[in-house]
FIKE-147097 format. One record per residue (C-alpha): x, y, z. Coordinates in steps of 0.05 Angstrom, whole numbers, padded with zeros to 5 digits, always signed. Example, Ala and Ser with C-alpha at 12.3 -4.5 7.8 and 13.67 -1.06 7.14 Angstrom:
# residues 2
+00246-00090+00156+00273-00021+00143
***
This chain:
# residues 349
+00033+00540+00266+00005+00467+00242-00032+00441+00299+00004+00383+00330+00069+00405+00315+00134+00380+00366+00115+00373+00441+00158+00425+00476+00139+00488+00423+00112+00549+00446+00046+00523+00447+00053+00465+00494+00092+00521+00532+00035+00566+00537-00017+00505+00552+00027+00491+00618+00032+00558+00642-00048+00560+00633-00058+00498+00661-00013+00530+00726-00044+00596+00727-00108+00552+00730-00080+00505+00793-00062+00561+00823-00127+00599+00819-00162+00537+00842-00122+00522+00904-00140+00590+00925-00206+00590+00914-00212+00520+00957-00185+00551+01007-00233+00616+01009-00293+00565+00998-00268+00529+01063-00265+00593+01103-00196+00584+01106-00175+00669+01110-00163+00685+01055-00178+00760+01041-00227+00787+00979-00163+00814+00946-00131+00747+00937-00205+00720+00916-00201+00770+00870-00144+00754+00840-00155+00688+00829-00211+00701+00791-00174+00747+00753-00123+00697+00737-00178+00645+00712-00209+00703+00666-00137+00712+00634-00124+00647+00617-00193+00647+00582-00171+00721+00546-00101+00685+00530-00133+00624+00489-00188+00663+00461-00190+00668+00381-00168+00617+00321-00096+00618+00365-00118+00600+00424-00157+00546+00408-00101+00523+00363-00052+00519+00433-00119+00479+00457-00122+00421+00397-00049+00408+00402-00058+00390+00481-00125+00385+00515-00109+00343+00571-00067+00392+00598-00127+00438+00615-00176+00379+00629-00157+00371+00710-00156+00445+00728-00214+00461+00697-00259+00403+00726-00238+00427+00788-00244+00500+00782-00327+00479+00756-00342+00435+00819-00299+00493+00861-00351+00538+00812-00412+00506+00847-00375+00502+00921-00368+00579+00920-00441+00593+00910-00455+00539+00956-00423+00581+01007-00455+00650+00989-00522+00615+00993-00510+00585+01057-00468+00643+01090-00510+00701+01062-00524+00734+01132-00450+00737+01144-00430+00787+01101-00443+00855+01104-00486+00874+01045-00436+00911+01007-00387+00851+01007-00446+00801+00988-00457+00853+00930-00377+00843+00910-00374+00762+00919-00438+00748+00882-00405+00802+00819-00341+00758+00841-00385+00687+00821-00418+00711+00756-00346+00734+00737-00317+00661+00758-00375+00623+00727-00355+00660+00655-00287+00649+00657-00303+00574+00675-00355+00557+00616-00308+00600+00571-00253+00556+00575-00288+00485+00597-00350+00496+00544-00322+00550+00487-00246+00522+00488-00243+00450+00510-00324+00435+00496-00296+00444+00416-00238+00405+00414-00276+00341+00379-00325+00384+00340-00258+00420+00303-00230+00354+00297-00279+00328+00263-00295+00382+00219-00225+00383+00194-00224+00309+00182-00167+00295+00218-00126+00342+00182-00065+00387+00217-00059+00435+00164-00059+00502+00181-00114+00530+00132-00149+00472+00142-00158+00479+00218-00172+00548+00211-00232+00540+00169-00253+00486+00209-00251+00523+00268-00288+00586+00232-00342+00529+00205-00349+00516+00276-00363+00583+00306-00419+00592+00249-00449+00526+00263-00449+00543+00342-00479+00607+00336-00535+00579+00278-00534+00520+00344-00548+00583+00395-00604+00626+00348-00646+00559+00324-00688+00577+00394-00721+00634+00348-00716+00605+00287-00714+00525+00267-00752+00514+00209-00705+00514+00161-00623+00528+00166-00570+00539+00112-00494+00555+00110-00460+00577+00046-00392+00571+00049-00350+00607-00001-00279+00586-00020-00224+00620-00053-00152+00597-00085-00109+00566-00133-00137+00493-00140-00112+00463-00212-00161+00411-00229-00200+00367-00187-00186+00295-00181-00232+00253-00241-00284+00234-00176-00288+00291-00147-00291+00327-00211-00361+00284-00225-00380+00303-00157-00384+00369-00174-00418+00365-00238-00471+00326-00210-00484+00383-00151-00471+00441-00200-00533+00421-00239-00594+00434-00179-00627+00502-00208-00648+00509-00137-00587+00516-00103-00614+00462-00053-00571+00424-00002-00504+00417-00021-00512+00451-00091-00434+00473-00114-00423+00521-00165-00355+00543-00189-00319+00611-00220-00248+00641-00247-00239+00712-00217-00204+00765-00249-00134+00747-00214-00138+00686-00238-00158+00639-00177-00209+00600-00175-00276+00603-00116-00323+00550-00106-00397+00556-00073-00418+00510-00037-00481+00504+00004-00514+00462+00063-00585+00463+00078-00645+00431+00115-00720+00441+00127-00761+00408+00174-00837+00432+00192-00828+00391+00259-00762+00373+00297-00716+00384+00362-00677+00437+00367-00603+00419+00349-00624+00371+00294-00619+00430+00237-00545+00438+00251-00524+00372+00265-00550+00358+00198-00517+00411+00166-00452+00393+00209-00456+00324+00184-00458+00343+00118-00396+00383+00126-00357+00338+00152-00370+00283+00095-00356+00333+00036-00301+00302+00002-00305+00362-00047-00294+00415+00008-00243+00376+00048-00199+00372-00023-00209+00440-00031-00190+00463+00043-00121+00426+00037-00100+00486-00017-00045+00529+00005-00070+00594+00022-00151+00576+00018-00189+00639+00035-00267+00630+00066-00328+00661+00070-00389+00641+00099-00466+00664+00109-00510+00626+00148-00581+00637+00162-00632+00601+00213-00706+00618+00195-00786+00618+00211-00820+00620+00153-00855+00679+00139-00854+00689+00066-00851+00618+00018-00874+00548+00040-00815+00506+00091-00775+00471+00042-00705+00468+00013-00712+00508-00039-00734+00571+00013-00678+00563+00055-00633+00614+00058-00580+00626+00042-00604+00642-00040-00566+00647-00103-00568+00696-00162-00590+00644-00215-00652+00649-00258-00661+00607-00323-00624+00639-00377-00573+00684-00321-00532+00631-00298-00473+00664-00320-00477+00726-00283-00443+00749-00226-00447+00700-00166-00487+00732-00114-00510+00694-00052-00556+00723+00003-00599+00713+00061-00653+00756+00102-00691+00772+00165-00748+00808+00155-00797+00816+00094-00799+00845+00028-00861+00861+00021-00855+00889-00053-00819+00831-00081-00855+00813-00134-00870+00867-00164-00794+00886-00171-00783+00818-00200-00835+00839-00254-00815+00903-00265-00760+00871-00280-00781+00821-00329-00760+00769-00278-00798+00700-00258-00780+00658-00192-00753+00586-00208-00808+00535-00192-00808+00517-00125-00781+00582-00085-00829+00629-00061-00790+00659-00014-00778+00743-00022-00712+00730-00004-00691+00707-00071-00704+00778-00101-00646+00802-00064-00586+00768-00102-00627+00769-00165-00642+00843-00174-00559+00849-00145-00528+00808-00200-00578+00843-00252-00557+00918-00233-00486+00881-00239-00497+00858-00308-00527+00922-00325-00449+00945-00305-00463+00982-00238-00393+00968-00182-00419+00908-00131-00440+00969-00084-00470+01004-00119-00510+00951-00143-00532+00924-00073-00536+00991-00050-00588+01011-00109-00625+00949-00102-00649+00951-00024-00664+01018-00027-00720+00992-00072-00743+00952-00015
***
């Protein structure tokens, strides 16, 4: 369905009965945090009710029914958060009230509340603006879609920078029938398919054997010293101001791929160049397979598989993690199945 389609479709329909199930759940959970009667089964149930509204917009389709009507959802849930902090209120204040058993059962009861609350205030509503503006204002289907997939790897890279913020990268990976670029855009990409490095926002293109077209593009940063969040908002930035990828995401039937990688340095200085994730290209194997990977851990034996190879690192990357699409696309050229040729290449590590 294209987001924003007719008010009164299915989705607007299913918002409502959310937004309901949600009122509902609230004005009986008000009325349990007021010690108005109401029996643990009906407490129960309420709960229950806020959890499946959070199951029914879960996924690329739920959060679809979300971007077409927000404010539908915004009153119950800001009332079912404060309601969130009113019920432990209670517990804490009313702990020697309850028999033990049933303290054991509300408390379960609140962590179970709490979850369905951030999952539909923070994971549903909380991403409205950030899909929005990753599409570019866009209400194509495949558009939104890989906008909203963008946006799930950009949260989680957002949720594992706390072990890991020296350096971030996304590669995103895009498949279909595109017919040639616009004259601008077309210079675009010659100017960002020239970086050796594969630094922040190289692009690289290929023709696969059906035919279509795939472009690679990538997003990186490095920082020695920052705050945590400013890697991805970076990266997020940049995404959002591709012209190239935009262009390319308004193709019927665009396919997408990405790998994303947050990292402490542990092999190779913090720059751009180290970031993962890495490319397949040496100086005189451009034209190989495209192979793009990233790592966590160490290889400890990198380079002397690169020179057993006959193999030299660009200048400028000295991370081991380079080795890995290298040695891939080399086994590949050397005509061993993609498989194969990954397989046969770790278990050198």
């Amino acid at each position: 369905q294209v987001v924003g389609q007719r008010q009164g479709g299915h989705v607007i329909e299913l918002l409502t009965a959310c937004a309901e199930d949600l009122a509902s759940a609230a004005t009986t959970i008000a009325r349990w945090v007021a010690g108005d009667g109401i029996p643990e089964e009906a407490l129960t149930a309420a709960v229950e009710q806020c959890e499946q509204v959070a199951h029914e917009l879960r996924g690329f389709a739920g959060m679809s029914a979300v971007l077409a009507a927000p404010d539908l959802l915004a009153s119950p849930v800001a009332r079912l958060r404060d309601l969130a902090e009113s019920f432990e209120t209670r517990l804490d204040a009313e702990a020697d009230q309850f028999r033990p058993s049933v303290m054991e059962r509300l408390n379960a009861l609140l962590v179970r509340f709490k979850d369905a609350c951030f999952a539909v205030a923070r994971d549903r509503l909380g991403n409205v603006e950030r899909l929005r503006a990753l599409a570019r204002g866009s209400t194509r289907s495949d558009h939104v879609r890989a906008a909203y997939y963008l946006n799930v790897a950009l949260n989680a890279l957002d949720r594992l920078e706390v072990r890991g913020r020296d350096s971030a990268g996304l590669q995103v990976y895009v498949r279909g029938s595109f017919g040639a670029l616009p004259e601008a855009l077309e210079q675009d990409f010659q100017a960002r398919s020239g970086d050796p490095r594969f630094g922040h926002t190289a692009a690289r293109r290929a023709r696969l054997a059906d035919g279509s077209e795939a472009y690679s593009l990538v997003y990186k940063v490095a920082a020695e010293v920052g705050e945590l969040g400013d890697n991805v908002a970076a990266i997020r930035a940049a995404i959002i101001d591709d012209a190239l990828l935009h262009h390319l995401l308004e193709t019927s039937d665009v396919e997408l791929d990405l790998l994303a990688h947050t990292r402490w340095a542990s092999v190779g200085v913090i720059n751009e160049a180290n970031a993962h994730p890495l490319n397949h290209e040496l100086e005189g194997y451009e034209d190989r397979a495209n192979v793009v990977a990233a790592l966590n851990g160490d290889v400890d034996n990198y380079r002397a598989l690169m020179d057993e190879a006959g193999l030299a690192m660009p200048e400028g990357i000295t991370t081991d993690a380079k080795v890995i699409p290298v040695l891939v696309a080399h086994a590949m050229a050397a005509g061993q199945a993609p498989a194969e040729a990954f397989r046969r290449t770790v278990a050198r590590f």
